[in-house]
Biopython code that builds the backbone (N, CA, C, O; Angstrom):
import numpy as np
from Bio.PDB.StructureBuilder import StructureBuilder

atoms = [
    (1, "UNK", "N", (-44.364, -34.182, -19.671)),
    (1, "UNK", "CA", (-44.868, -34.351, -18.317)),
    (1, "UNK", "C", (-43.891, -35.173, -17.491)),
    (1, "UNK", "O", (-43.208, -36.033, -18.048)),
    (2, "UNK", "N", (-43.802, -34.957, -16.261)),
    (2, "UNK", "CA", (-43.086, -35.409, -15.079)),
    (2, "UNK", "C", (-43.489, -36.869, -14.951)),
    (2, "UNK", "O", (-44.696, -36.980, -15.163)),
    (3, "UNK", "N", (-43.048, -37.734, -14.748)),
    (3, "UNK", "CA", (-43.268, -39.149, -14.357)),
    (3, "UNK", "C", (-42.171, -39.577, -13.225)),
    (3, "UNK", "O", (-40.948, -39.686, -13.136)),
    (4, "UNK", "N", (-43.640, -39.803, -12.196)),
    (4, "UNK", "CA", (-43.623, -40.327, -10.823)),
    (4, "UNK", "C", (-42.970, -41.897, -10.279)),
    (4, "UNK", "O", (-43.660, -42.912, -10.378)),
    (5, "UNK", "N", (-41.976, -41.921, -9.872)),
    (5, "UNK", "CA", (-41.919, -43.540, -9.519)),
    (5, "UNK", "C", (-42.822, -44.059, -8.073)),
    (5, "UNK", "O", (-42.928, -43.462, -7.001)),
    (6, "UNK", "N", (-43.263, -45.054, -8.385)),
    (6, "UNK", "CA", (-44.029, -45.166, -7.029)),
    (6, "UNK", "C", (-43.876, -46.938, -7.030)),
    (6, "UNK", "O", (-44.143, -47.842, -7.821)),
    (7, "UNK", "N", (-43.272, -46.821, -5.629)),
    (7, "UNK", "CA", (-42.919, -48.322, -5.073)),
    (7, "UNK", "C", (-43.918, -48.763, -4.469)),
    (7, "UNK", "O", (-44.623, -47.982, -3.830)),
    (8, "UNK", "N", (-44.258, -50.357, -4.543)),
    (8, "UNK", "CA", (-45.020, -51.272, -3.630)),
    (8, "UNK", "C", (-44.893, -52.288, -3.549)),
    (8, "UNK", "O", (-44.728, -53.104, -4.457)),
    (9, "UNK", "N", (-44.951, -52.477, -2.263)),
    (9, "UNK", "CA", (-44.197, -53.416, -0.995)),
    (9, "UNK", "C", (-45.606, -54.358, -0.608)),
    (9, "UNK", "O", (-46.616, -53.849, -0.123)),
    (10, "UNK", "N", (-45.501, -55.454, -0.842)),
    (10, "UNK", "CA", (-46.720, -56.193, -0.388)),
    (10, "UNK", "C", (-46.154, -57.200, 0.706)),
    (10, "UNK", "O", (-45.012, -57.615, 0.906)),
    (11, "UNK", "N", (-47.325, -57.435, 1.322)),
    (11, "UNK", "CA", (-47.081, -58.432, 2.088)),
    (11, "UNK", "C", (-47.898, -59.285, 1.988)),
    (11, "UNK", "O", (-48.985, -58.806, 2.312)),
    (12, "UNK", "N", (-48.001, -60.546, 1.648)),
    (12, "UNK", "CA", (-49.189, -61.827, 1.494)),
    (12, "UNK", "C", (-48.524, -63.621, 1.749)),
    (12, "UNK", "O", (-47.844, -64.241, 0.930)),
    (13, "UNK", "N", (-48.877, -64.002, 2.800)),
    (13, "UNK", "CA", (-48.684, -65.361, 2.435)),
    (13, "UNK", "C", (-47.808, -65.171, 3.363)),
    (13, "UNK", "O", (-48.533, -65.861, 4.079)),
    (14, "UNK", "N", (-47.157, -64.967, 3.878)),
    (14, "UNK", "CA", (-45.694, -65.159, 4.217)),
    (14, "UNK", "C", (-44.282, -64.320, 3.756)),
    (14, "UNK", "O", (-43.181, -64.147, 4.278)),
    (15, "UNK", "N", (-45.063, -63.816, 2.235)),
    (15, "UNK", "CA", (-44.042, -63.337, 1.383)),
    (15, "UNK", "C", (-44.177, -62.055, 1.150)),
    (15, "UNK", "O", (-45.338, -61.701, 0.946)),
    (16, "UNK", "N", (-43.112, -60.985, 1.101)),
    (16, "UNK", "CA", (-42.610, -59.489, 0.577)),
    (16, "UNK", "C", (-42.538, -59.501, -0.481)),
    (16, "UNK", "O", (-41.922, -60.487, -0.886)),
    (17, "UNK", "N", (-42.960, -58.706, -1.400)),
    (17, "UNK", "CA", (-43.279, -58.884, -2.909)),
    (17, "UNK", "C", (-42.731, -57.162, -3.237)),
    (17, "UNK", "O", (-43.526, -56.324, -2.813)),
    (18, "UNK", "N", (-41.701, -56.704, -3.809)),
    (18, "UNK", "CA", (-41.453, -55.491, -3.924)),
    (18, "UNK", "C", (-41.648, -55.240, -5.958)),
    (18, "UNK", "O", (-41.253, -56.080, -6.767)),
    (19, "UNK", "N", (-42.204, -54.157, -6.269)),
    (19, "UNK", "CA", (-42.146, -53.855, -7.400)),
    (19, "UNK", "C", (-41.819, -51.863, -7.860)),
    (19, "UNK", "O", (-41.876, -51.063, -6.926)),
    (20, "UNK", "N", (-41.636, -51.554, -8.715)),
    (20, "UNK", "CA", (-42.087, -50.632, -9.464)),
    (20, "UNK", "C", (-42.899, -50.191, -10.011)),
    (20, "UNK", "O", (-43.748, -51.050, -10.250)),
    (21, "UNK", "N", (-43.307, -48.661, -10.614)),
    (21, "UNK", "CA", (-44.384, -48.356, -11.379)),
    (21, "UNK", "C", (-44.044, -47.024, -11.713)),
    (21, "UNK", "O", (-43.912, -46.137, -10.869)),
    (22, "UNK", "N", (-43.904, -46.873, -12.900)),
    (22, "UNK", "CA", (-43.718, -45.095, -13.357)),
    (22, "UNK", "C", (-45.115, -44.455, -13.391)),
    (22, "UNK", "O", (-45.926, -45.356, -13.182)),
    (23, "UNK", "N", (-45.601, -43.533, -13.529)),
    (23, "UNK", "CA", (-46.737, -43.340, -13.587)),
    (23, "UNK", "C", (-46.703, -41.404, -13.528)),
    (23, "UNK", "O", (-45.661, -40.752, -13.464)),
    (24, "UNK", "N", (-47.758, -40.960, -13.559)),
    (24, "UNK", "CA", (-48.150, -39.439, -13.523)),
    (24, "UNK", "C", (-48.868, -39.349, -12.148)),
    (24, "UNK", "O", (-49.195, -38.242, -11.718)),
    (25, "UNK", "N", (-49.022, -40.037, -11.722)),
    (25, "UNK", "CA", (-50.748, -39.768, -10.429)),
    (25, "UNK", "C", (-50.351, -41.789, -9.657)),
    (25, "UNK", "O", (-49.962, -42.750, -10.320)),
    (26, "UNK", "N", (-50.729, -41.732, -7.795)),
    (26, "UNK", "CA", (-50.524, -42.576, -7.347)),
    (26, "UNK", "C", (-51.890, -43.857, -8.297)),
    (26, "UNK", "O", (-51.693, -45.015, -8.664)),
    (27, "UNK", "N", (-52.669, -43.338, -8.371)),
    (27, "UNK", "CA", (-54.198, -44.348, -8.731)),
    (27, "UNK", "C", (-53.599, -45.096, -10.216)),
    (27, "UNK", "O", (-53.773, -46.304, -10.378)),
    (28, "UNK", "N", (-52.997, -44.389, -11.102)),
    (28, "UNK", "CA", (-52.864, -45.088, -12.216)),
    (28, "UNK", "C", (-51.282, -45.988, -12.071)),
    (28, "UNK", "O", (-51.072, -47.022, -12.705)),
    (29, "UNK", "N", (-50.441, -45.467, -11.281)),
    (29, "UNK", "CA", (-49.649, -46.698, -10.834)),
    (29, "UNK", "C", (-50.344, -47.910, -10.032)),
    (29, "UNK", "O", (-50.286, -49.052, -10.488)),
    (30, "UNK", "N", (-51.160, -47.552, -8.532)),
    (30, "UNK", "CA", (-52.032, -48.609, -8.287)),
    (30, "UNK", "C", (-52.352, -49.818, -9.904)),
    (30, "UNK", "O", (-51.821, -50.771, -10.474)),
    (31, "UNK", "N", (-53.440, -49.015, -10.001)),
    (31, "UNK", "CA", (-53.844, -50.028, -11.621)),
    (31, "UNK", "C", (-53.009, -50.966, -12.417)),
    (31, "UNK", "O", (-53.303, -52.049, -12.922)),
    (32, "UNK", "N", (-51.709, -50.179, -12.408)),
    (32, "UNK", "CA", (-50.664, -51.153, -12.748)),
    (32, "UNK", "C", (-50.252, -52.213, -12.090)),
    (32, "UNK", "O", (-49.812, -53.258, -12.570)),
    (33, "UNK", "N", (-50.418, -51.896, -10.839)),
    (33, "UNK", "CA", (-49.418, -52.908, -10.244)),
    (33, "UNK", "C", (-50.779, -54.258, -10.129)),
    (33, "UNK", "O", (-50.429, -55.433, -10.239)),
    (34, "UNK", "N", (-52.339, -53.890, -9.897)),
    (34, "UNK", "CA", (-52.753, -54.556, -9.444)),
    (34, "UNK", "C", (-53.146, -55.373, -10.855)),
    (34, "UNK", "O", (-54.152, -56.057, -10.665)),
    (35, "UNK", "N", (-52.641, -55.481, -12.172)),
    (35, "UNK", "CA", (-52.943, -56.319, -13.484)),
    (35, "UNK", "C", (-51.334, -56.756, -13.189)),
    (35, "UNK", "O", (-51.102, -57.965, -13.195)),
    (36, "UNK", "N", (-50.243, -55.847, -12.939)),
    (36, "UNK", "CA", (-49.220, -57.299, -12.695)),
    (36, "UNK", "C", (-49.399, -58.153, -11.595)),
    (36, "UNK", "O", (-49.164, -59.339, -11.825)),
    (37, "UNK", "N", (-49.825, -57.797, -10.236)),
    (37, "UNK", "CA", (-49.468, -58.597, -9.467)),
    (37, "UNK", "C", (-51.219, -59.707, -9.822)),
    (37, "UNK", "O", (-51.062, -60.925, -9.738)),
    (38, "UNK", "N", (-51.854, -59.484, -9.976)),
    (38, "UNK", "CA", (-53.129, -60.222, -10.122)),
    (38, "UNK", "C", (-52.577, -61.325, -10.826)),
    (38, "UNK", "O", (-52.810, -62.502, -10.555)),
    (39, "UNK", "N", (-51.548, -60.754, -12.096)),
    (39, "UNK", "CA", (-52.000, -62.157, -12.770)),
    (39, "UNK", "C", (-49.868, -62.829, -12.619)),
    (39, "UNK", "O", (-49.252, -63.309, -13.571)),
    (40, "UNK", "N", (-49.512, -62.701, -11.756)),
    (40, "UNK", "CA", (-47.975, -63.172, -11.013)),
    (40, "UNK", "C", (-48.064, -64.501, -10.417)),
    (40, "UNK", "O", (-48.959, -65.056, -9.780)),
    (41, "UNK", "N", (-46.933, -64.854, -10.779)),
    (41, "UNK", "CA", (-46.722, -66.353, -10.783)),
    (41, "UNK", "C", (-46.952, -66.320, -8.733)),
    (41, "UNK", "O", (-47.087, -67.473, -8.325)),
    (42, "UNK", "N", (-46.978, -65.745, -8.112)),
    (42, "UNK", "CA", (-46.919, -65.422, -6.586)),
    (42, "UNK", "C", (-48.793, -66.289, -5.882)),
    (42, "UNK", "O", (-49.171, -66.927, -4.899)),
    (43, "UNK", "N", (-49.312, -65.806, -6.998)),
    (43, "UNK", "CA", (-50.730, -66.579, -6.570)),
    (43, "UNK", "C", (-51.283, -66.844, -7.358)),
    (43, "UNK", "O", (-50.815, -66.771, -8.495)),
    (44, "UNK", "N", (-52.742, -67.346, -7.078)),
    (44, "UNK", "CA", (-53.185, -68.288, -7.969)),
    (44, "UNK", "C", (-54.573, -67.211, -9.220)),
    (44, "UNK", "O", (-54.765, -66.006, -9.380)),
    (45, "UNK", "N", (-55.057, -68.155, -9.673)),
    (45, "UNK", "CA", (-55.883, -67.431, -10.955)),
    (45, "UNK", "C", (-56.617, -66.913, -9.777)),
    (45, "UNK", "O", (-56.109, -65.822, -9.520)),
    (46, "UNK", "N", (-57.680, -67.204, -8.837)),
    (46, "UNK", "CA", (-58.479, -67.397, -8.141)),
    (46, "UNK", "C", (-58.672, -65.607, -7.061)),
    (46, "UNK", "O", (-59.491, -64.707, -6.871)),
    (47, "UNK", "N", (-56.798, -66.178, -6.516)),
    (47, "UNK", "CA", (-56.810, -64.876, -5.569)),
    (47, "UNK", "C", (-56.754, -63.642, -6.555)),
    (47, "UNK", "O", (-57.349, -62.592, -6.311)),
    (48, "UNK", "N", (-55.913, -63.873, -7.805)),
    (48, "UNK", "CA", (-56.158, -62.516, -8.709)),
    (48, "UNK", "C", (-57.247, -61.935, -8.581)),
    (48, "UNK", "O", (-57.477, -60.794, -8.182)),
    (49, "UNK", "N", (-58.090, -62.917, -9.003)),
    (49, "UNK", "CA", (-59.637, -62.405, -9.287)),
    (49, "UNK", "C", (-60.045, -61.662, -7.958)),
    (49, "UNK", "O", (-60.898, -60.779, -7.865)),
    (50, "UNK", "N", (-59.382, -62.116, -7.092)),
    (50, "UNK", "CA", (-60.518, -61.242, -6.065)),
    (50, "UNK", "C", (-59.725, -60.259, -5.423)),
    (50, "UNK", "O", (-60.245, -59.637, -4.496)),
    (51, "UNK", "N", (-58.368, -59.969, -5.804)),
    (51, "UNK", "CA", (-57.548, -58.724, -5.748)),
    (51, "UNK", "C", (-58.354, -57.745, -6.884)),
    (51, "UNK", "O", (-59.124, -56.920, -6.392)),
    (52, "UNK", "N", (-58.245, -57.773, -8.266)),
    (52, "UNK", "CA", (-58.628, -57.037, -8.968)),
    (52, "UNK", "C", (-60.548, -56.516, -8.839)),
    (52, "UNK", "O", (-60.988, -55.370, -8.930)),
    (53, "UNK", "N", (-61.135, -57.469, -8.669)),
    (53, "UNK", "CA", (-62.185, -57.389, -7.660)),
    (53, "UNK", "C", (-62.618, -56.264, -6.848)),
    (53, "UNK", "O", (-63.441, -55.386, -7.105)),
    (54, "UNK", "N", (-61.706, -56.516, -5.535)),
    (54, "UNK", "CA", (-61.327, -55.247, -4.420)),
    (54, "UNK", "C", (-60.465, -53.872, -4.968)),
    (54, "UNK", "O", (-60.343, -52.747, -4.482)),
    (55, "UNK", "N", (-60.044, -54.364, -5.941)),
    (55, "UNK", "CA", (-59.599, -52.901, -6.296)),
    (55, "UNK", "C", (-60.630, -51.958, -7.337)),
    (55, "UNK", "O", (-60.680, -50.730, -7.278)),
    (56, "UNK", "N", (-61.353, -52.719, -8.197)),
    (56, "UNK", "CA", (-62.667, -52.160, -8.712)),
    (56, "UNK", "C", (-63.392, -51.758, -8.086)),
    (56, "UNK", "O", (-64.163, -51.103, -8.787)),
    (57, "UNK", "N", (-63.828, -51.717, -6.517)),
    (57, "UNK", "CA", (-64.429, -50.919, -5.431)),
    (57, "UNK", "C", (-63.982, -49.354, -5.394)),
    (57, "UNK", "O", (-62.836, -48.906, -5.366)),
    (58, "UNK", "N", (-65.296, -48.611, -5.402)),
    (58, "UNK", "CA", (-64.916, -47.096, -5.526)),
    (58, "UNK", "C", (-64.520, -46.631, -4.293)),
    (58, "UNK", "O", (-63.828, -45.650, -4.019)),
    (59, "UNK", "N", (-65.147, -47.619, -3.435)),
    (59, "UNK", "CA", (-64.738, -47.171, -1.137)),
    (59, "UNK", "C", (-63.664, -47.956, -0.875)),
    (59, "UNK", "O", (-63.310, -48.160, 0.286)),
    (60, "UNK", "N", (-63.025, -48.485, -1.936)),
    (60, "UNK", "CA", (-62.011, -49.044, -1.193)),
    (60, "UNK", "C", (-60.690, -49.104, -1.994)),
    (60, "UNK", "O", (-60.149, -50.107, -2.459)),
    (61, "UNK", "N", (-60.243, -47.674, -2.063)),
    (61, "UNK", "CA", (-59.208, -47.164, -2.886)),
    (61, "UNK", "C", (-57.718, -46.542, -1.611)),
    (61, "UNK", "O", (-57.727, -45.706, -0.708)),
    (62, "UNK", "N", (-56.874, -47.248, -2.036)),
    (62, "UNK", "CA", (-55.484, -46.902, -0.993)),
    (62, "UNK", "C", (-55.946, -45.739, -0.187)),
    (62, "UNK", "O", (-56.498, -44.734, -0.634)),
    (63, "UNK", "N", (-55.626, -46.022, 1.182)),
    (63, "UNK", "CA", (-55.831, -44.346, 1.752)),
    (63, "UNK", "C", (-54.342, -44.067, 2.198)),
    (63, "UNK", "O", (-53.597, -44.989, 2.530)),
    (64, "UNK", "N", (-53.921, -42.645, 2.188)),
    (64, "UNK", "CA", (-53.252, -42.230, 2.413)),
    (64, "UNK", "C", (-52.716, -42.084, 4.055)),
    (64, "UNK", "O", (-53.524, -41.641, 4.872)),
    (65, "UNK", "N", (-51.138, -42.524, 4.570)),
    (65, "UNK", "CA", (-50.949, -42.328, 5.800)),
    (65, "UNK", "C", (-50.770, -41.075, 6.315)),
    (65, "UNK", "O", (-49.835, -40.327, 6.028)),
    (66, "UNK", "N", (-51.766, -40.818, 7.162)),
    (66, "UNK", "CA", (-51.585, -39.030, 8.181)),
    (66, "UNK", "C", (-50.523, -38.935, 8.851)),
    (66, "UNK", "O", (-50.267, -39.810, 9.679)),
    (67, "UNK", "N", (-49.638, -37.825, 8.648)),
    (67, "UNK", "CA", (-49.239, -37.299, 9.122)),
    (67, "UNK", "C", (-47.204, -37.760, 8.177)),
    (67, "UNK", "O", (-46.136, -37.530, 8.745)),
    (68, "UNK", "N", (-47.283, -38.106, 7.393)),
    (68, "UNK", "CA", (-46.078, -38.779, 6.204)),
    (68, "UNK", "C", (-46.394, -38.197, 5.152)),
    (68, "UNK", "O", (-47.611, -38.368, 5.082)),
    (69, "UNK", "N", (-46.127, -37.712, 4.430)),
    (69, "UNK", "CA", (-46.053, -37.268, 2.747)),
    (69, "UNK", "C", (-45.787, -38.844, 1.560)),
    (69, "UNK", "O", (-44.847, -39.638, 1.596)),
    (70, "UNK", "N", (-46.555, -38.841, 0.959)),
    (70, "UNK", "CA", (-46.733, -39.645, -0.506)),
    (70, "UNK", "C", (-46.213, -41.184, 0.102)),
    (70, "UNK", "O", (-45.119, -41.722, -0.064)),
    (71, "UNK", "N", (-47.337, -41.649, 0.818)),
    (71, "UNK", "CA", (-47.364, -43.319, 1.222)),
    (71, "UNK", "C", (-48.347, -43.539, 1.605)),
    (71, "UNK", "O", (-48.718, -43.148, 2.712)),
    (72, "UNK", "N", (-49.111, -44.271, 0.762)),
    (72, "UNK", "CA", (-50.173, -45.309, 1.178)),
    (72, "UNK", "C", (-50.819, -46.464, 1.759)),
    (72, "UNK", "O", (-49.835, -47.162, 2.005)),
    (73, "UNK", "N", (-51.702, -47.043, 2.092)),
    (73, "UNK", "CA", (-51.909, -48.202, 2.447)),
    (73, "UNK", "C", (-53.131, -48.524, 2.009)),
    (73, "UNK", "O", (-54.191, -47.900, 1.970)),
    (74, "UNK", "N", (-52.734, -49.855, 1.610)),
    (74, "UNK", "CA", (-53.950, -50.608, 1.208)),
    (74, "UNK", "C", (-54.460, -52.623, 1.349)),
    (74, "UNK", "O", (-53.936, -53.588, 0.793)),
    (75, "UNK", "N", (-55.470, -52.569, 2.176)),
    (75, "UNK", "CA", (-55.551, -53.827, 2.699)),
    (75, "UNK", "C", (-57.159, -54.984, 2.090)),
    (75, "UNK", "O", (-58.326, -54.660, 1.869)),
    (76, "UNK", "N", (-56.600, -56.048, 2.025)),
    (76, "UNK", "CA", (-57.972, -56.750, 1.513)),
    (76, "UNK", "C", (-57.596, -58.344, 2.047)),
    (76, "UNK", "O", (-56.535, -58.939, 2.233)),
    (77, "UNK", "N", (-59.076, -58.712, 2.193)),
    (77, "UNK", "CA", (-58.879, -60.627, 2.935)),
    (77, "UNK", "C", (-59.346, -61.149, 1.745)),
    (77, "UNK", "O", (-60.344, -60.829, 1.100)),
    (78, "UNK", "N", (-58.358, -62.143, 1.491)),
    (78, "UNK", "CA", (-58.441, -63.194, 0.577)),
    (78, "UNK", "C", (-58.369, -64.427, 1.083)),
    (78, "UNK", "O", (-57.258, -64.758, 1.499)),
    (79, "UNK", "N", (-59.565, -65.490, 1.197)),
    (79, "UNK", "CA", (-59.799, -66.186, 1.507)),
    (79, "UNK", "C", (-59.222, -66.953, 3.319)),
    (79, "UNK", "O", (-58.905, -68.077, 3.708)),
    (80, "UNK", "N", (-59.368, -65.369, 4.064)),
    (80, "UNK", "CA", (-59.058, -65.703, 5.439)),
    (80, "UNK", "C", (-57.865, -64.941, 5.519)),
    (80, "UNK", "O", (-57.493, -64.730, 6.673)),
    (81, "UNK", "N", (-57.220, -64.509, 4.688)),
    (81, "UNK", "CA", (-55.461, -64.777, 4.620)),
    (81, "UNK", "C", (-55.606, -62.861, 4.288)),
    (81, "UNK", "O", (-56.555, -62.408, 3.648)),
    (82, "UNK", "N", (-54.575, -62.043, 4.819)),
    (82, "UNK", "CA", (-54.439, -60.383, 4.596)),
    (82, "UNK", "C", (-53.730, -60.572, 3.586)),
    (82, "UNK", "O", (-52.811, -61.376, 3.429)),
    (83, "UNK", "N", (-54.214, -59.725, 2.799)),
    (83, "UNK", "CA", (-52.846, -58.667, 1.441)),
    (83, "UNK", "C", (-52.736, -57.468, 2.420)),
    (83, "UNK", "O", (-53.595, -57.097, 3.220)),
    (84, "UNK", "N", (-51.586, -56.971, 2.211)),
    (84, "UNK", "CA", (-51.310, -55.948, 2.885)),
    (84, "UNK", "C", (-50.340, -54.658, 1.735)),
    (84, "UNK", "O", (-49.212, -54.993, 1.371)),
    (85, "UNK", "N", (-50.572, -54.092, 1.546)),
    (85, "UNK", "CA", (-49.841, -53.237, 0.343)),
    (85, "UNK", "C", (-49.162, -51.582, 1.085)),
    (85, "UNK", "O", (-50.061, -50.933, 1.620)),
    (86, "UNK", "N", (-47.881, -50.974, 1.141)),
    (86, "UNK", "CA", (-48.090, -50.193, 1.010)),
    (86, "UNK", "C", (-47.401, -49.291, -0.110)),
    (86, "UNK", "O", (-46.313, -49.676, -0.538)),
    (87, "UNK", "N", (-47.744, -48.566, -0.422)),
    (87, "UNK", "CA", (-47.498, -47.520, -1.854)),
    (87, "UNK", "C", (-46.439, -46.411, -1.771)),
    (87, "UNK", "O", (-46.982, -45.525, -1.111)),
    (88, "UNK", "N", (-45.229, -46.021, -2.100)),
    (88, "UNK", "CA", (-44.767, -45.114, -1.714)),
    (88, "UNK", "C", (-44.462, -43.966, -2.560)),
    (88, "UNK", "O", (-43.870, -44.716, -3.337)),
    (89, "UNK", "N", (-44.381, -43.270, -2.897)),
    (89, "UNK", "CA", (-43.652, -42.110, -4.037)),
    (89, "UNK", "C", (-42.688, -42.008, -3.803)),
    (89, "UNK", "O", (-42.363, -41.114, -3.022)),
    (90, "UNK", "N", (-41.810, -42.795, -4.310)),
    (90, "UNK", "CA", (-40.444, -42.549, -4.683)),
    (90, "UNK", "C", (-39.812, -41.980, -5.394)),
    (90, "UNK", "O", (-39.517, -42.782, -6.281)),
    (91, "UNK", "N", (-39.292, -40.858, -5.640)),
    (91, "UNK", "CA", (-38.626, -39.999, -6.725)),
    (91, "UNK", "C", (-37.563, -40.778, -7.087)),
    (91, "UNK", "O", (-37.489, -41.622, -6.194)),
    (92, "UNK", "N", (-36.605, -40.999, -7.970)),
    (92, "UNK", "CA", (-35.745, -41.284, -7.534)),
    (92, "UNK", "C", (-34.863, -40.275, -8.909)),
    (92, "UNK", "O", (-35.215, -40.007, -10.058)),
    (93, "UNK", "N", (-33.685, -39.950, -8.159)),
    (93, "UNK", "CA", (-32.683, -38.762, -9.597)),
    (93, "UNK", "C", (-31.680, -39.478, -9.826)),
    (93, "UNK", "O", (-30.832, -39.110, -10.639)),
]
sb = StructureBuilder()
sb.init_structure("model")
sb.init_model(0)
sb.init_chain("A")
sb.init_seg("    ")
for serial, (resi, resn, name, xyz) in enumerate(atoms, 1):
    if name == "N":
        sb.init_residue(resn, " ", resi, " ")
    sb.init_atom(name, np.array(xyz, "f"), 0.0, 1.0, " ", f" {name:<3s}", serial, name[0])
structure = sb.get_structure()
């Protein structure tokens, strides 16, 4: 099977947080990224919890940007303060 690279670009705090994720399908890279970045030296035990939290919500799963091919967005308030995520499919050869 084909394996997908899919980039995400966060924004929280002040700070750009860029990672990787190989994956088959955008949702099971999501999953990944949100058990690394949850538990990343970037924030605390606290905000993890309520990232992984918001991502266990079935209505509140990345939506896709109209009218762009394979990029997402995905947003949640943590304690006043935006996460801002977006997801991209990156091929890369």
């Amino acid at each position: 099977m084909y394996m997908n690279t899919f980039t995400f670009i966060v924004e929280y705090l002040g700070g750009t947080y860029i990672s990787q994720f190989e994956s088959l399908d955008m949702m099971t890279a999501f999953d990944r990224w949100v058990t690394d970045f949850s538990h990343s030296e970037f924030i605390t035990e606290k905000e993890g919890t309520v990232i992984r939290w918001w991502a266990s919500q079935d209505d509140m799963p990345p939506c896709i940007i109209e009218n762009v091919k394979n990029i997402w967005f995905w947003e949640v308030r943590i304690n006043r303060k935006y996460l801002r995520l977006h997801i991209i499919k990156t091929n890369i050869t």
